[in-house]
C-alpha positions as semicolon CSV with decimal commas, in nm:
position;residue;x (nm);y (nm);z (nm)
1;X;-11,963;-11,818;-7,811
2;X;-11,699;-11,556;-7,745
3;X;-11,488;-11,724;-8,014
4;X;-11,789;-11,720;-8,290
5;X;-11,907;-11,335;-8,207
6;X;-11,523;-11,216;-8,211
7;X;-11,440;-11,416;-8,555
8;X;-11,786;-11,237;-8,707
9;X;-11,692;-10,905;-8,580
10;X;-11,331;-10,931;-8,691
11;X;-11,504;-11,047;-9,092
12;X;-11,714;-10,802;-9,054
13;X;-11,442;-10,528;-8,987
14;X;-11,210;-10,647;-9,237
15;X;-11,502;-10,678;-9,483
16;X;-11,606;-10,284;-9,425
17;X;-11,163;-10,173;-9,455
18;X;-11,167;-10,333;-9,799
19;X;-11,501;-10,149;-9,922
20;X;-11,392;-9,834;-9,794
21;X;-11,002;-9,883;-9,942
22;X;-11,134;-10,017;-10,254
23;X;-11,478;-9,872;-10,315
24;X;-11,553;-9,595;-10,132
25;X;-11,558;-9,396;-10,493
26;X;-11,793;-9,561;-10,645
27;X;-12,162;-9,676;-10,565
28;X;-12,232;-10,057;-10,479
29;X;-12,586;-10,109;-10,538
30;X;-12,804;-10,472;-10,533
31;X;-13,127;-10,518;-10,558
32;X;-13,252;-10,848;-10,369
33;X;-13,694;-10,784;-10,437
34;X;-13,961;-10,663;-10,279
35;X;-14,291;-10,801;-10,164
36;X;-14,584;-10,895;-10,416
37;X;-14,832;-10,743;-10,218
38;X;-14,626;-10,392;-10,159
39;X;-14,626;-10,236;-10,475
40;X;-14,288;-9,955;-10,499
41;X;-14,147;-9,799;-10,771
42;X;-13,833;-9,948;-10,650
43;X;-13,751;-10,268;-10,492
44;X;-13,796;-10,309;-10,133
45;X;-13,480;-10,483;-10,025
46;X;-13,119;-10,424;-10,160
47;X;-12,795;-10,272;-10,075
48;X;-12,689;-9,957;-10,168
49;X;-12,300;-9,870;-10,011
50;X;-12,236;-9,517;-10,103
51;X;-11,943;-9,258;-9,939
52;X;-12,170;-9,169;-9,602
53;X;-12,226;-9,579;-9,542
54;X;-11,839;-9,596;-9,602
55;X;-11,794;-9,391;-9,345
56;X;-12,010;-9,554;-9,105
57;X;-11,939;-9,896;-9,183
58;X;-11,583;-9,798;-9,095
59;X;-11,686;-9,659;-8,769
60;X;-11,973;-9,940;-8,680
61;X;-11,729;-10,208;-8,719
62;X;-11,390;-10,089;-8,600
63;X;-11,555;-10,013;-8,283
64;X;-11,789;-10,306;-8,254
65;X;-11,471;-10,571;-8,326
66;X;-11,240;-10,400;-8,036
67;X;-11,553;-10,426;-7,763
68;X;-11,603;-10,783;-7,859
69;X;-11,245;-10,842;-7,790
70;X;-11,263;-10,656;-7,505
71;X;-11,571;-10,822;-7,355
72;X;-11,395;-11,220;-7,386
73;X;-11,210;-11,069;-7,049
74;X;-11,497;-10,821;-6,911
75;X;-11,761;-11,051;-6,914
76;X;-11,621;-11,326;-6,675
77;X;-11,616;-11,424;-6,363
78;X;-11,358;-11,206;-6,252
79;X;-11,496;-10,867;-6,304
80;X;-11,493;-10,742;-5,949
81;X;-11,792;-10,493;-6,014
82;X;-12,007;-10,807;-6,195
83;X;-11,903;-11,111;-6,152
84;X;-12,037;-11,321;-6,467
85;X;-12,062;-11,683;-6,461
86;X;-12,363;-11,701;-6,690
87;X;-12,562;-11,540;-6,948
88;X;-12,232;-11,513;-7,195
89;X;-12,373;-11,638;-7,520
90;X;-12,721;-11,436;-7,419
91;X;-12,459;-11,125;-7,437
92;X;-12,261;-11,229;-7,736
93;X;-12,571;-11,281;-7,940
94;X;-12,728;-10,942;-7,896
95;X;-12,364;-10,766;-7,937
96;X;-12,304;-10,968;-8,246
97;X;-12,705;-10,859;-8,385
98;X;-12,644;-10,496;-8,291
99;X;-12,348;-10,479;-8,510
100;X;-12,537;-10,634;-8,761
101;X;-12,825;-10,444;-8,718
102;X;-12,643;-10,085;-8,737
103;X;-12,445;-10,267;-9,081
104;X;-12,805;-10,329;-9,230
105;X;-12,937;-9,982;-9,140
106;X;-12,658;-9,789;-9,338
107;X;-12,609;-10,003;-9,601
108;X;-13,029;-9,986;-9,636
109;X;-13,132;-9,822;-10,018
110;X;-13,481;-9,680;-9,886
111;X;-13,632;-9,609;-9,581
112;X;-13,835;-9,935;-9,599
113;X;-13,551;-10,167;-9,506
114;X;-13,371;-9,895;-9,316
115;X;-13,664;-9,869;-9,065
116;X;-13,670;-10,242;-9,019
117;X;-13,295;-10,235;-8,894
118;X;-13,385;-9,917;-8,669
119;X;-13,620;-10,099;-8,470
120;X;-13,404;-10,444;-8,425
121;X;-13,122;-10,170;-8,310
122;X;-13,366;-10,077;-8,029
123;X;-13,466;-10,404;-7,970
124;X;-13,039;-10,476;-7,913
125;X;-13,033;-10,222;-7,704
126;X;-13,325;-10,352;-7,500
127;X;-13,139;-10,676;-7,426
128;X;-12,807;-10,545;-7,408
129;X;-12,869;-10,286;-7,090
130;X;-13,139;-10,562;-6,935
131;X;-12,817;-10,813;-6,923
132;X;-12,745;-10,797;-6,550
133;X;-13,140;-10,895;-6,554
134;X;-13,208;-10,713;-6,175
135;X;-13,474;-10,458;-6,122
136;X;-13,261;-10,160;-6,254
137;X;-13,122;-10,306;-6,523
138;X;-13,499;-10,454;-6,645
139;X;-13,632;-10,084;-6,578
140;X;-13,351;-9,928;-6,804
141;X;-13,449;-10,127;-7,039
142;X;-13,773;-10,078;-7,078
143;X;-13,735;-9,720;-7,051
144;X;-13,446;-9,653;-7,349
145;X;-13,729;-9,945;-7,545
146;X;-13,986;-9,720;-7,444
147;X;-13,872;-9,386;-7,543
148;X;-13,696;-9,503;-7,885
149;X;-13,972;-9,694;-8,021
150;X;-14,204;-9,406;-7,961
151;X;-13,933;-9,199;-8,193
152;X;-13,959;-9,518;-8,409
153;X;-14,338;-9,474;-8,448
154;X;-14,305;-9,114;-8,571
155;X;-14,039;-9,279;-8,837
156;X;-14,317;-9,530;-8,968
157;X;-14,542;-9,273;-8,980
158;X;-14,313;-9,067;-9,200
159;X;-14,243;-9,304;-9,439
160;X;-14,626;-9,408;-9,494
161;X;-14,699;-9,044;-9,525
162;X;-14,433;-9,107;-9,854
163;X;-14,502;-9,393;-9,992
164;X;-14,873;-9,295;-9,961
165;X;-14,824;-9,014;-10,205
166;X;-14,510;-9,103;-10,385
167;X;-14,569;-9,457;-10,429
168;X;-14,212;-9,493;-10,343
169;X;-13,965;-9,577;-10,025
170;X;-13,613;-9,438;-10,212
171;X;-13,447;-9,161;-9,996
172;X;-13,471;-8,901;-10,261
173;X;-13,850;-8,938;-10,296
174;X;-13,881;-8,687;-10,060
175;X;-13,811;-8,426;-10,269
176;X;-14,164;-8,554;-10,476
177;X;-14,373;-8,425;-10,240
178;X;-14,552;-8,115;-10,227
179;X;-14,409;-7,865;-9,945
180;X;-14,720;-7,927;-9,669
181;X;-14,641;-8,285;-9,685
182;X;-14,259;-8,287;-9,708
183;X;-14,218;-8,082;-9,385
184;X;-14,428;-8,310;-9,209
185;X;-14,227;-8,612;-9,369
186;X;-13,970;-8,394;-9,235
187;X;-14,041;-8,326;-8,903
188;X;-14,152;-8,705;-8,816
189;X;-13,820;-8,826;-8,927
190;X;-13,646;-8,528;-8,710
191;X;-13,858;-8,651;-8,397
192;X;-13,796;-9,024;-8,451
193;X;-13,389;-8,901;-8,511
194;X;-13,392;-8,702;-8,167
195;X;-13,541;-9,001;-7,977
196;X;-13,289;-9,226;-8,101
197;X;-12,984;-8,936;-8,056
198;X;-13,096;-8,878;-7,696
199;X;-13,148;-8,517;-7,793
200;X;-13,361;-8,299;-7,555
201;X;-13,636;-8,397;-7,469
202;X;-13,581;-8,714;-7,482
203;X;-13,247;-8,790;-7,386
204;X;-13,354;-8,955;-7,014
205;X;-13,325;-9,305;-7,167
206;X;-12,928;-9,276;-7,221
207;X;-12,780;-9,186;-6,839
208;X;-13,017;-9,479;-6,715
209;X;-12,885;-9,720;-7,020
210;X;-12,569;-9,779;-6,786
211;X;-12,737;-10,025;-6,651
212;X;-12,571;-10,216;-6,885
213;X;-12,226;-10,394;-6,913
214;X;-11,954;-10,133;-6,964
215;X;-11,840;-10,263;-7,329
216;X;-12,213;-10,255;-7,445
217;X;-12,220;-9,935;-7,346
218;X;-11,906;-9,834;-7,504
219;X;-12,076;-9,961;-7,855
220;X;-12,436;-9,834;-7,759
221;X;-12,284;-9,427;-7,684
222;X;-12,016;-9,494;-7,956
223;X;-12,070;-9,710;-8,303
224;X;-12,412;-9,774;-8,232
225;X;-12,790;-9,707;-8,166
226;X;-12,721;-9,281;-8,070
227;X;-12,541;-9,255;-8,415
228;X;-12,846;-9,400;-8,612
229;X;-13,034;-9,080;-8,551
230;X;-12,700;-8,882;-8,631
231;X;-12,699;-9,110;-8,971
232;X;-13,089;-9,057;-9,058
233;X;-13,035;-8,658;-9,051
234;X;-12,721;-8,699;-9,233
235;X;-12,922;-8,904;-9,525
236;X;-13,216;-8,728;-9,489
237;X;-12,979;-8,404;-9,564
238;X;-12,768;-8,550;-9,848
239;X;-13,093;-8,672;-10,024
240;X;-13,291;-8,363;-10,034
241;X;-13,275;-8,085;-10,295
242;X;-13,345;-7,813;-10,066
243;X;-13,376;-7,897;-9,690
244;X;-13,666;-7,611;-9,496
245;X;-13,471;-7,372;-9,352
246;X;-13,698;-7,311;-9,067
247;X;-13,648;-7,699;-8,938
248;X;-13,292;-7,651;-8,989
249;X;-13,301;-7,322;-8,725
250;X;-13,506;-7,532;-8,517
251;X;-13,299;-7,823;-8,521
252;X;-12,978;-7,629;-8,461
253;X;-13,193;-7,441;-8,148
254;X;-13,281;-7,843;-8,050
255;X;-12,880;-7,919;-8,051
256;X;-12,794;-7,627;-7,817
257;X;-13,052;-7,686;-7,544
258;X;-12,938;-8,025;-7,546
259;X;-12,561;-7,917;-7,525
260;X;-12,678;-7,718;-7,200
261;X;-12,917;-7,951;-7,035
262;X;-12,605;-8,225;-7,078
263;X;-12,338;-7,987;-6,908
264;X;-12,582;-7,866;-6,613
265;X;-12,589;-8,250;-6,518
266;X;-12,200;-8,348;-6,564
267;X;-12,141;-8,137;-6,225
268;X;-12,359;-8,340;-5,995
269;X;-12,230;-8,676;-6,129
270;X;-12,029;-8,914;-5,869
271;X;-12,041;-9,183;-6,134
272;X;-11,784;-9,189;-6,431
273;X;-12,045;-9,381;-6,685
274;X;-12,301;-9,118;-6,604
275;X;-12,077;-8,886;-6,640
276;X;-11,972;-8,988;-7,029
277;X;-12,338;-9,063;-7,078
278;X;-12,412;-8,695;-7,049
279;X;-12,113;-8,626;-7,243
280;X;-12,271;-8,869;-7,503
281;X;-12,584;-8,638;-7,504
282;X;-12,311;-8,307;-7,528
283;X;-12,168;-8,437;-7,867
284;X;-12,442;-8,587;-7,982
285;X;-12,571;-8,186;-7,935
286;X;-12,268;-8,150;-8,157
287;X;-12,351;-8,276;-8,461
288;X;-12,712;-8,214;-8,505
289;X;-12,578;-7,849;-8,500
290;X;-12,349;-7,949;-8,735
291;X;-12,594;-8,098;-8,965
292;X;-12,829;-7,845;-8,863
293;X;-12,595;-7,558;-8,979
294;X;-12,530;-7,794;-9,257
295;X;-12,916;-7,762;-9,350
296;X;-12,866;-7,373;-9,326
297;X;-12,579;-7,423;-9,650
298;X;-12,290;-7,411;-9,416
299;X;-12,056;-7,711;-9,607
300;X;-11,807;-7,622;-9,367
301;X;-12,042;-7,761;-9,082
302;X;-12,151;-8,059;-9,240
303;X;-11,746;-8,128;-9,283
304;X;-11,732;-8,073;-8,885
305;X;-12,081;-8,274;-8,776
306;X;-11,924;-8,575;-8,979
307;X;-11,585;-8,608;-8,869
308;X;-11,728;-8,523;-8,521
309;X;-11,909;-8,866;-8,592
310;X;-11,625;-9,047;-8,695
311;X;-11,375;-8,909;-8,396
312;X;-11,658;-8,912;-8,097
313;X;-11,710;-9,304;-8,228
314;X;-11,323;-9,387;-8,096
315;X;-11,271;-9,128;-7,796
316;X;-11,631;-9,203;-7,634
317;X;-11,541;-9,629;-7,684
318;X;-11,206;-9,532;-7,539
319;X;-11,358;-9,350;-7,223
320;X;-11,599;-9,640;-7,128
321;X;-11,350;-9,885;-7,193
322;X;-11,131;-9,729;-7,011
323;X;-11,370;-9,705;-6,729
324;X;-11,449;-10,090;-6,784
325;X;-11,130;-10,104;-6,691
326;X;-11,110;-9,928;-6,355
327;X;-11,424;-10,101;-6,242
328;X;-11,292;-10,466;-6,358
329;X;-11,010;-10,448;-6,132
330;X;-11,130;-10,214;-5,887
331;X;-11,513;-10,316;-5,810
332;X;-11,684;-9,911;-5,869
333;X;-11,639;-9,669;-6,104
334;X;-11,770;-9,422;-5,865
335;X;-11,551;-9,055;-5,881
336;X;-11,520;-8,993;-5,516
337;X;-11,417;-9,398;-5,427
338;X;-11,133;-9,350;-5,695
339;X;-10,758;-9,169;-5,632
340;X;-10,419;-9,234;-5,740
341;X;-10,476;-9,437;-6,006
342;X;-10,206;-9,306;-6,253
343;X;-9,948;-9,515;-6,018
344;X;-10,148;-9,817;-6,031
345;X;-10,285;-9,859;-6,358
346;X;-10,033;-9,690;-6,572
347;X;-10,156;-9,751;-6,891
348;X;-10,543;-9,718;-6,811
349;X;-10,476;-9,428;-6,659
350;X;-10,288;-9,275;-6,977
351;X;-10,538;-9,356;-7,217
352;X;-10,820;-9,223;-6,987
353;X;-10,629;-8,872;-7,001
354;X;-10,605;-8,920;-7,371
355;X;-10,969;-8,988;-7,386
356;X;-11,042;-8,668;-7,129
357;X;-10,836;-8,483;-7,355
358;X;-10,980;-8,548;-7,684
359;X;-11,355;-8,532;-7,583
360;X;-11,288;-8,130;-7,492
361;X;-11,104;-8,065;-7,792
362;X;-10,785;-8,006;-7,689
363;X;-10,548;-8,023;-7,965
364;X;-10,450;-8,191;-8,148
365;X;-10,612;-8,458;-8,036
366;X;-10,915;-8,588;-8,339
367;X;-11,224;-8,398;-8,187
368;X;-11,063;-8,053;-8,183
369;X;-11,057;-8,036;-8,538
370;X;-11,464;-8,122;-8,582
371;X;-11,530;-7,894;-8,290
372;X;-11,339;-7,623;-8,489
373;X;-11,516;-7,647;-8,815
374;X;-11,845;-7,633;-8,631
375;X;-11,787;-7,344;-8,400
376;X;-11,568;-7,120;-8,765
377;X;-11,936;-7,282;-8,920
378;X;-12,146;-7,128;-8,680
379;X;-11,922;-6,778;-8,702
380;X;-11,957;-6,794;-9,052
381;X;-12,343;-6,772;-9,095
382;X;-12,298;-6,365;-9,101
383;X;-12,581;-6,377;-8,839
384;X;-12,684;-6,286;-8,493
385;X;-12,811;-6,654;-8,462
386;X;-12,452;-6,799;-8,592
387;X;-12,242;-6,571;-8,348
388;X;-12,468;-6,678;-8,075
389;X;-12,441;-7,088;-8,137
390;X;-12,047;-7,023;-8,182
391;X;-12,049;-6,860;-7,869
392;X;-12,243;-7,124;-7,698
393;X;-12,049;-7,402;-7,853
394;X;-11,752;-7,242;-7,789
395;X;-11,873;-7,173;-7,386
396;X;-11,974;-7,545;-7,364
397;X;-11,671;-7,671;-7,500
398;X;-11,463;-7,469;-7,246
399;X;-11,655;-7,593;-6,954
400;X;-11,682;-7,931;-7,015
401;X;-11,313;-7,937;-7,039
402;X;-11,255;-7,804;-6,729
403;X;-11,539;-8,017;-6,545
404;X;-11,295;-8,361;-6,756
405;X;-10,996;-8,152;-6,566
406;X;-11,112;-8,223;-6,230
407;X;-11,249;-8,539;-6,270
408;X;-10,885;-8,674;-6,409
409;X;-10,702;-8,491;-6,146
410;X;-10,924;-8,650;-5,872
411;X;-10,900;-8,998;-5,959
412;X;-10,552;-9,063;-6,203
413;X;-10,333;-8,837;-5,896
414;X;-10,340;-8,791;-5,500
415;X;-10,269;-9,146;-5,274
416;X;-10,421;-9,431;-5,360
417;X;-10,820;-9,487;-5,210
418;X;-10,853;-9,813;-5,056
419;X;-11,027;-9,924;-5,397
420;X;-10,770;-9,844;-5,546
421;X;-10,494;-9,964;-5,339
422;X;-10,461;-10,328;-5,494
423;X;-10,533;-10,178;-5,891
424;X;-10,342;-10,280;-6,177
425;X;-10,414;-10,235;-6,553
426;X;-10,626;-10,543;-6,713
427;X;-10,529;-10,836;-6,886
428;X;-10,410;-10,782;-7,262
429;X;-10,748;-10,858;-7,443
430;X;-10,830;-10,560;-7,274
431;X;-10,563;-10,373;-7,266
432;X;-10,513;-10,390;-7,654
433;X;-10,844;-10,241;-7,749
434;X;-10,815;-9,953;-7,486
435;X;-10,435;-9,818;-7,638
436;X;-10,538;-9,902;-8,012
437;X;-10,836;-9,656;-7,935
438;X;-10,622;-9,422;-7,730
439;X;-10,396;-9,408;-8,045
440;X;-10,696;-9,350;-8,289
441;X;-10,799;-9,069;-8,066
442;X;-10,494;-8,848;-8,183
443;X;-10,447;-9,012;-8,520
444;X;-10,799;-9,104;-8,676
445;X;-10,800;-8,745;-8,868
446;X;-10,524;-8,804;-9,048
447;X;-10,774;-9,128;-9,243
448;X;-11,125;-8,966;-9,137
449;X;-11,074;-8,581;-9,282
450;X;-10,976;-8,717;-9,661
451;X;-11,288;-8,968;-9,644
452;X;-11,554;-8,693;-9,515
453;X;-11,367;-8,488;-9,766
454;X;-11,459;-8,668;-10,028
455;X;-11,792;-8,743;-9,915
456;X;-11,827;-8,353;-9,975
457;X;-11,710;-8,336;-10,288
458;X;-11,924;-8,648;-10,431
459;X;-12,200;-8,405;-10,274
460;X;-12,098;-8,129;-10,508
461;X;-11,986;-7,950;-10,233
């Protein structure tokens, strides 16, 4: 089974590099029907690849191929944390569906068959984190299914409150409908995005989603089910003539508390995949304000939410996988059971610190660059409100850094714990994906700025 998911996600990677290298200027658009008893001005099912699926294709996939490779070793028998001698193709089949699932959703022409994808990316998610199958792992589960497909309900609502007086499921048929209506549209799909993006208040499913193996959560907090929400603001944005300013302050006042409430919780964790989980929540804070400030006419902060996307995608995979690592060989990923690593597991160790590095925004490593162009965004509103979310932005950024400080210096230098004391980096399916994204977390702006650049300028922007 390992075999079959890898050789999917490897076509399906290779697939999404030639449509962004070959087509990512032009539209790809097929209509496959509807339903007879659904009428729509358009039809119901098709694909419709445009610059913003490009650029999530690119990130879905890349991501989602290096965790399946990653997993063939992970998911075994001699993980010393969970030792797995069953339940592999159970695993394989809801990784291989999720990537699937997220490809569907952002290749999706309407919100019709883009809501159908949503909820199969929750229902992933469900079966991913319930893997291990014991009481935690089953009450994870439930919660993040819980919590997302009440988010999901608000979407369906949203898009019978357009069809019902449009007649129509396309994207841009939002902009039909009178103002009273389209802010509610609005709002609904705003709620169902925040559910999904583990923005406050509900981002309580996503600490208690590791539960799950480490490489599923790599792809859940990386390439997957988090950046749907980021994607349905991001279309939702593009698609509209004029977005209401007052959801945009709100959403951009939604971004920072969640920024906050994430930090306040990194300094109590003793647990490194809680840790990046709330670090998830952080960046996820990131680019809402980014699209949020984007809303407000800021292009400069759309630029910064997107490549955000693009370079959170590889550091955050790199972190847990990274952490995967420690936990394979060492049996805990717990902060105060782990020291002198850096001797041990060279290489781990290395790309962790890369990882760290990146996902404060030191440069010039990729996330400094979107963190810039959102904080200069914020600055450049010419308002009370903008200095006040730079500042913020700019505070949070600083702290978090020195909060990923500690924790490297505390378990990559001192003498060895006892846990760590027979370590040694993994075996090379592992190994591989971990450096490959530890070199993408430097070099992915080089490819990622001139795509989201000329995302912007097919915007007219």
């Amino acid at each position: 089974m390992f075999l079959v998911a890898l050789f999917i996600s490897l076509a399906a990677m290779l697939g999404s590099l030639l449509i962004v290298v070959t087509r990512f200027n032009t539209v790809l658009a097929y209509s496959l029907g509807g339903l007879p008893w659904l009428a729509s001005r358009e039809p119901l099912f098709g694909i419709r690849i445009d610059r913003l699926s490009c650029l999530m294709l690119l990130v879905i996939t890349v991501v989602g191929f290096l965790v399946t490779l990653y997993s063939g070793k992970y998911i075994s028998r001699r993980n010393q944390e969970h030792p797995c001698s069953r339940g592999q193709a159970r695993y394989y089949f809801y990784l291989v569906l999720f990537i699937a699932a997220m490809v569907g959703l952002v290749i999706s022409p309407n919100f019709f068959q883009l809501f159908i994808f949503w909820e199969l990316t929750t229902l992933c998610s469900w079966g991913l984190i319930a893997f291990y199958g014991d009481a935690n792992a089953l009450r994870s589960a439930y919660k993040a299914l819980l919590i997302t497909h009440f988010g999901g309900l608000f979407l369906a609502a949203g898009i019978i409150i357009l069809y019902v007086n449009t007649g129509s499921f396309a994207f841009g048929a939002v902009n039909r409908l009178a103002p009273p209506a389209r802010d509610v549209v609005v709002v609904f799909l705003l709620i169902a995005a925040l559910a999904k993006a583990a923005q406050f208040p509900f981002f309580t499913w996503l600490p208690t989603a590791m539960a799950a193996p480490t490489p599923a959560s790599a792809y859940l907090h990386a390439a997957a089910m988090v950046i749907a929400g980021i994607y349905l603001v991001a279309r939702l944005l593009i698609s509209m003539d004029v977005f209401p300013s007052q959801l945009g302050l709100l959403l951009s006042g939604v971004a920072i508390v969640t920024m906050y409430v994430a930090l306040f919780f990194y300094f109590t964790q003793d647990d490194l995949k809680r840790l990046l989980a709330f670090s998830t929540i952080a960046n996820l804070g990131y680019m809402m304000l980014g699209l949020a400030m984007g809303a407000l006419g800021s292009t400069l902060a759309l630029r910064g939410a997107l490549l955000h996307l693009i370079g959170h995608s590889f550091t955050k995979s790199l972190l847990f996988l990274a952490v995967g690592c420690i936990s394979y060989v060492t049996g805990t990923h717990k902060i105060s059971d782990l020291a002198g690593l850096g001797r041990k597991m060279p290489l781990t160790s290395l790309a962790f610190v890369f990882g760290a590095l990146a996902i404060s925004g030191v440069p010039p490593f990729n996330m400094f660059w979107s963190k810039f162009f959102i904080i200069a965004a914020a600055f450049q509103l010419h308002s009370g409100w903008g200095w006040a979310l730079g500042l913020l932005a700019l505070a949070e950024s600083v702290a978090g850094f020195a909060w990923f400080l500690h924790v490297v210096h505390t378990i990559i230098f001192g003498t060895a714990s006892r846990w760590a004391a027979e370590a040694h980096d993994p075996p090379w399916s592992m190994t591989i994906p971990v450096l490959t994204l530890a070199g993408l977390s430097v070099l992915s702006t080089i490819f990622a700025l001139p795509l989201v650049d000329g995302l912007m300028r097919g915007l007219g922007r």
